[in-house]
N, C-alpha and C positions, 0 to 999 in steps of 0.2 A: 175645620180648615187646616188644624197643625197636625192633623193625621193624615189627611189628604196629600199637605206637602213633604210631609216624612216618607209615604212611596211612593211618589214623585222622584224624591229622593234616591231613594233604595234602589229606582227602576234604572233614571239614570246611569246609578254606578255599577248594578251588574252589565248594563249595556255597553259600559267605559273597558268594565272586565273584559268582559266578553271578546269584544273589538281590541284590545290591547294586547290579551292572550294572544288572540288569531293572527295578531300582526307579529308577535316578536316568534310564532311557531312557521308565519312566511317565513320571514325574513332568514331562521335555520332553514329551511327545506328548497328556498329560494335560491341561495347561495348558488353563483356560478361557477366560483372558487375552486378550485381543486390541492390537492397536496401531491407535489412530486418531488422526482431526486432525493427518495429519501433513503440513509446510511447510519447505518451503525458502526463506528471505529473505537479503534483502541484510545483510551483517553484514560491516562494517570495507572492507577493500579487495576489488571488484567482482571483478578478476583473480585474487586467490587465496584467499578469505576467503567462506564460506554459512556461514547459522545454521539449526538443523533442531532442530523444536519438533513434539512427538509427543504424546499420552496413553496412559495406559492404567487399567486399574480397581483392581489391584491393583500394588502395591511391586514393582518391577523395576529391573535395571540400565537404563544407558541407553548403547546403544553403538551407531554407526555404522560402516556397512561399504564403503568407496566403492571403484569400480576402473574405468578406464579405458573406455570404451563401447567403444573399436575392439579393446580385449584381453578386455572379458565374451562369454564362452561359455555362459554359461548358470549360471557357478557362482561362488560371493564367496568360494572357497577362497585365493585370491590376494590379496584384498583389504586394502586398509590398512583396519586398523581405530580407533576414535577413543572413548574412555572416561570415565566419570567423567562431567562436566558438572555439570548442576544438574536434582535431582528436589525436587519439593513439590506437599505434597498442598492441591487446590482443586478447590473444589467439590465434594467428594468420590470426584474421581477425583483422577491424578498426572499432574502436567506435566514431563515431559521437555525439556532444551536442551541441546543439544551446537553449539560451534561449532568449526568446521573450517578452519583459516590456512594451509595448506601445499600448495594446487594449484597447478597449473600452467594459467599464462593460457592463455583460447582452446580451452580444452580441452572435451569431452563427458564428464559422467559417468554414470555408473549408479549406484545407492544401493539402501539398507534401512536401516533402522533397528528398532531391538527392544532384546532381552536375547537372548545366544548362550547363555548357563549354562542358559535356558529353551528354546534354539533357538525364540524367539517372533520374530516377524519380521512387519514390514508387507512389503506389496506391492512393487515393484521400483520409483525414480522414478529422473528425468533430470534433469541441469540441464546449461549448460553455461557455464563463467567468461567473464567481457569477456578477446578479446583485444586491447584497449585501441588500435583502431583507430577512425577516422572514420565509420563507415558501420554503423547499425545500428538498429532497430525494435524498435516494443515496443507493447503493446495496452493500454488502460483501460480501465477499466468503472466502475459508479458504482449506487452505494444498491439492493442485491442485497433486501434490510431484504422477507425472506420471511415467514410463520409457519406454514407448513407444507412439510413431504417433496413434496408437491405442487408448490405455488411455485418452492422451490427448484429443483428437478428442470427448471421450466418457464423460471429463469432463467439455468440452465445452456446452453439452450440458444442462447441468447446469447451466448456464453462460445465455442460449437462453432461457430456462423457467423463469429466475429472468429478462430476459427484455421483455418478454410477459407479466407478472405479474405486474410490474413496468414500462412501457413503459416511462418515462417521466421524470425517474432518470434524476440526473442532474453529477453524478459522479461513480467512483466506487473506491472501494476497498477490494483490496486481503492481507489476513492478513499472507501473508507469507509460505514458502515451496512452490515453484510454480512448482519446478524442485524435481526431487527424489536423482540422485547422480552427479549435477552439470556438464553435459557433456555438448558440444556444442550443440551436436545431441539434448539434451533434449529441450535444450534454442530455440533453432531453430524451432523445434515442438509445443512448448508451445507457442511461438510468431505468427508462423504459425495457430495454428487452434482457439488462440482468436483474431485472429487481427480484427474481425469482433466489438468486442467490445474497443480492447483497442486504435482501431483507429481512434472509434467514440464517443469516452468519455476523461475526466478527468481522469486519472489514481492515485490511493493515495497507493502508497506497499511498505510493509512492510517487512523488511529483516527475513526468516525463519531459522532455522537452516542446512537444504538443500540448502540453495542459497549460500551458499560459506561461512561457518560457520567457521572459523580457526581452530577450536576445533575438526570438523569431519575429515578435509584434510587440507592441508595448502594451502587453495587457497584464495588467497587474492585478493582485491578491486573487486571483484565478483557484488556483487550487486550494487555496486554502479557503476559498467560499464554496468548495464543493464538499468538504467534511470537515467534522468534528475536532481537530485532532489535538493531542497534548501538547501545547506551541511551546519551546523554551525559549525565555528570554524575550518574548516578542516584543515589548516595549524598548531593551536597550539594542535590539541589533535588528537585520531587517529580512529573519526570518519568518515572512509570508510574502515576500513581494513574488517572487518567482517561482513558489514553492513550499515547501514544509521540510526542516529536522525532527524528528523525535524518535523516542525508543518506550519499550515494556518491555516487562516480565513477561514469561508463557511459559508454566510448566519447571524446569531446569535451566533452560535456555535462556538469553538475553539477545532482544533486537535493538539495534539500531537503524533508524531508516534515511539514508542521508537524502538531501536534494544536491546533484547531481549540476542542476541548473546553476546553482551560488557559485560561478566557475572565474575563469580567466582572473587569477588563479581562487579556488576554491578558496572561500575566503578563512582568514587567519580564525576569523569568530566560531565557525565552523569546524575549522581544523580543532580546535581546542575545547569544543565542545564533546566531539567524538573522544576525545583523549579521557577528559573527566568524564563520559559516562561509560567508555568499558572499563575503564582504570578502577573502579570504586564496585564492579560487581563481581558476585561472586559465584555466581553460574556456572554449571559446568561447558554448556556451550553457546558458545563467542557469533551470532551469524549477525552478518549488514545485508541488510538489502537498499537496492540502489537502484537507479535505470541503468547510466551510461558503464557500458562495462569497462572493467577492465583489460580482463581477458575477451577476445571476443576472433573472429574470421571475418568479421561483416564488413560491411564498406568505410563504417565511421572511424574504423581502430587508427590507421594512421594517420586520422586529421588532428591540427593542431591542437583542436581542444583534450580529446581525448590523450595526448599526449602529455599537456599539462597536468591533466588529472592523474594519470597512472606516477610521473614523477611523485606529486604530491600523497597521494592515499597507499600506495604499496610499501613505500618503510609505515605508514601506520600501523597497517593491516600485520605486519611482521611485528613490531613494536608490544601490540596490543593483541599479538597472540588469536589473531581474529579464526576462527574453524572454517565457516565459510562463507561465501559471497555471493549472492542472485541478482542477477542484475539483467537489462532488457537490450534496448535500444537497436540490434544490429541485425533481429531479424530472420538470423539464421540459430542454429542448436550450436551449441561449442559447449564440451567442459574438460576443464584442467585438471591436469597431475598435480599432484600435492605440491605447489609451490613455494620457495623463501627467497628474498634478496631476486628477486624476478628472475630464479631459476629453477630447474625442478631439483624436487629436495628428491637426494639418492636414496637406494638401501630402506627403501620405506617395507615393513614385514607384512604379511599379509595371512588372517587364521580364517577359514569356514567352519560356520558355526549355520544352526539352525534360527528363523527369525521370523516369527508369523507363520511360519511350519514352511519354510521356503528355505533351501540353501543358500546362503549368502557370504560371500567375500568381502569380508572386512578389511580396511587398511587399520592396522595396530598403531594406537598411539603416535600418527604420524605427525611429523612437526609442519609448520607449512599450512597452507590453507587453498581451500578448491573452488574454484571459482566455477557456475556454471550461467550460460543465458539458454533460456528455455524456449528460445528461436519466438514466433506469434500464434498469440489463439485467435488472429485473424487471418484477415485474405492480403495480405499486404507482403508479401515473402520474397527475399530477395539471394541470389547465390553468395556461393562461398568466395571471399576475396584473398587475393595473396597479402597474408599478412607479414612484416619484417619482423627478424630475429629478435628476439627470442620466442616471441610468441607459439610460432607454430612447433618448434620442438619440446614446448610445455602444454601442447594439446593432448588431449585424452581421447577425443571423441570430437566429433564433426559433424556436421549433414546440412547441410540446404532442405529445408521443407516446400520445395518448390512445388503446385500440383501435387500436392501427398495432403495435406490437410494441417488443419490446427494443433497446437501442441500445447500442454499442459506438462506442470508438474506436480508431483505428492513428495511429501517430506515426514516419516516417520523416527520419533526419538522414543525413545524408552532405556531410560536408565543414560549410561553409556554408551550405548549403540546408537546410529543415527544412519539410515538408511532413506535413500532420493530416487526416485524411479522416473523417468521420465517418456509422457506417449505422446502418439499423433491419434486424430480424428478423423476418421478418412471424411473427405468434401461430401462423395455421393452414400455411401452405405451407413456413414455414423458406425464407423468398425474403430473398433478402439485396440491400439498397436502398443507394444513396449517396445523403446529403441535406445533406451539408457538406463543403467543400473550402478549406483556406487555407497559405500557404505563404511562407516566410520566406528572404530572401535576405540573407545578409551574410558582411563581409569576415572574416574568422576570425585568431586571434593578435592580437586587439587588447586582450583583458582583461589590464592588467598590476599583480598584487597591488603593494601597498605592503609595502616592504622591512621597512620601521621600525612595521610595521602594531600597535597595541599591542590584548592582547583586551579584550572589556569583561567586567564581572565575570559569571558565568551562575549563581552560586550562593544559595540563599534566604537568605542571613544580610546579604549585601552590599546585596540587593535590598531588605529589608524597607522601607527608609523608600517607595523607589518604586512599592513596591507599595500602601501608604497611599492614597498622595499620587496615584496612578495610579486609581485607585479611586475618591475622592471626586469627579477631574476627570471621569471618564468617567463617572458617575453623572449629576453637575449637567450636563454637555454632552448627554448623552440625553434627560434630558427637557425639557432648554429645543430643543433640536430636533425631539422627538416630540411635544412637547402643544403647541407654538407657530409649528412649521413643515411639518412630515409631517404631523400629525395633521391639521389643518385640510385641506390637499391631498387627504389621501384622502377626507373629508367631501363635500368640493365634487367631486370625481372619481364617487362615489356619486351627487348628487346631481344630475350633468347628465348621467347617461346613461339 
């Protein structure tokens, strides 16, 4: 009888087995789940540090699987894996962030991200770290600001001709608007038809006024729930409501990436945050990228906001020795002459020299900084506007991409030299055009921080009187400049053409 009930027993429990197996192997294989929107961005240090920002519709782990591209065989059995992070539900799906500190510079890797307990998994993506050498590229683009799978899809291909042209980038960045009116639908689209690049790159974006601008809608921490990024200060001041600040290394180079949106007037926390981090590096080259330009021809340059901003950020830019400046918003291509004191800087020297085996014209060690907007790598294009004084006599180059196609940028540094090309796509052939060329020569190891450098404060409690007091100035300065010196300009501009 006690043998009998002993496999009784036994039977039982492989049958428990059995059935328990087969149900926790449904329940992976059953999953409806899917993993999207998913980004690799710059977070903390370029050489060993990515932040990887995913969704999905239901409640999952969130766990990354990375391993080495020259050791992937095909399988992430080996892989290091990375857990925990930060999940929270928006908008009715879940935003996933994991960030990852422990590579090794110069390296390639291979990645997934998902839940393993669900065996849910996205697609395979690449990236690969700075290895914190002199020499190295990276592509822009600018105001993607689609509203349809169609669109998208058609300024993707924008995207494909700036990495035919540049196969060998080692990053990218979108200077913002990525979305046209912030739906899921758009997000979803726009993540869907670049994921071909944004899953095999470095991703560096930049908050647009579409991507969840407080000002257009009240949709808050919007972009900062669509990537990873290095947030400064986020608990004492209230950068993510509208946006993202941060900056990295790459190479020789230092970015800063402002939000654009933090406006009316750019706030004091802001201001002083860009101060402490170009103030303290010691880069050879100084670049911001931004959406709303500065310099620009397009329709937005003489509205009020933009006017607040140029007051504000141009003695920075001078100040802080900035090289140069990418910036979006207006749609059309514009780029500037070496600018200071929002004029053009004279008597700038100019040597050709060989450069990738192409002749090329350097500006020598020119003081000043060049401001370019790489017009859109979408269909959304709009003409060239009369811009007021000073602007247009500190343009370089112009164009409306009206019916001509998409436009990308490439931006190559090596050593001292820094050289920016800029194309179009043609709509119907996919012909890839050069219509901008400029290039920067200087002596390098001359940036030397201040030892005794002291920070200024970046946080909202310290800022508050300046933000006041920032506020009424920039109020009363706008419109004694817009109803008493702009405005009449454009009147009489109207009136004698």
């Amino acid at each position: 009888m006690k043998k009998i009930s002993t496999k009784i027993i036994s039977v039982i429990l492989c049958v428990c087995m059995i059935f328990g197996c087969s149900a926790m192997v449904s329940s992976a294989e059953e999953t409806t789940d899917t993993v999207t929107r998913v980004s690799c961005a710059f977070n903390g240090d370029s050489q060993t540090s990515r932040g990887f920002c995913w969704y999905t519709e239901t409640y999952t782990r969130s766990d990354v699987q990375i391993v080495k591209t020259s050791d992937f065989k095909g399988s992430f059995a080996n892989a290091a894996e990375y857990s925990a992070g930060n999940v929270y539900k928006f908008r009715d799906l879940y935003c996933h962030k994991v960030t990852v500190s422990d590579l090794e510079p110069g390296t390639s890797y291979t990645y997934r991200v998902g839940d393993r307990s669900l065996n849910l998994w996205s697609d395979n993506g690449t990236f690969t770290t700075d290895d914190g050498d002199s020499k190295f590229s990276f592509i822009s683009i600018a105001d993607v600001q689609a509203s349809s799978d169609e669109n998208f899809a058609h300024a993707a291909q924008t995207m494909i001709g700036a990495i035919k042209t540049l196969p060998n980038y080692e990053f990218m960045v979108n200077l913002g608007d990525f979305v046209n009116d912030d739906t899921n639908d758009e997000w979803n689209w726009y993540f869907k038809n670049f994921a071909f690049a944004n899953m095999n790159t470095t991703i560096a974006p930049v908050a647009g006024n579409h991507d969840g601008n407080i000002t257009n809608k009240l949709n808050i921490n919007v972009f900062n729930s669509m990537f990873n990024l290095g947030n400064p200060n986020t608990e004492s001041n209230t950068n993510w409501v509208n946006g993202v600040y941060y900056s990295f290394d790459y190479g020789n180079a230092h970015f800063a990436v402002i939000n654009t949106n933090d406006m009316y007037p750019m706030t004091q926390s802001q201001r002083n945050w860009l101060v402490n981090d170009m103030s303290k590096t010691d880069a050879d080259w100084k670049i911001v990228l931004m959406h709303r330009a500065s310099y620009s021809e397009g329709k937005n340059i003489n509205k009020p906001d933009t006017i607040i901003m140029r007051d504000v950020l141009l003695p920075l830019f001078d100040e802080l020795d900035i090289d140069m400046v990418q910036a979006g918003h207006d749609h059309v291509y514009y780029r500037s002459k070496q600018v200071k004191g929002d004029k053009v800087v004279e008597n700038v020297q100019y040597v050709t020299e060989m450069f990738n085996g192409e002749e090329t014209t350097f500006a020598l060690n020119p003081e000043g900084t060049v401001h370019v907007v790489p017009a859109t790598a979408g269909t959304k294009r709009y003409r060239v506007y009369d811009a007021i004084d000073p602007i247009p006599g500190c343009c370089d180059f112009r164009l409306s991409t009206r019916d001509m196609g998409g436009c990308f940028m490439t931006t190559e540094i090596d050593g001292g030299k820094l050289v920016m090309k800029s194309y179009l796509v043609d709509d119907e052939t996919q012909e890839i055009t050069l219509i901008d060329k400029y290039a920067i020569k200087k002596d390098v190891g001359q940036n030397k921080p201040a030892d005794d450098y002291q920070d200024l404060p970046t946080d909202n409690v310290s800022n508050i009187s300046a933000y006041v007091t920032n506020f009424v100035k920039a109020v009363v300065d706008m419109l004694v400049k817009y109803l008493f010196v702009l405005l009449p300009k454009v009147i009489k501009n109207a009136i004698t053409k």
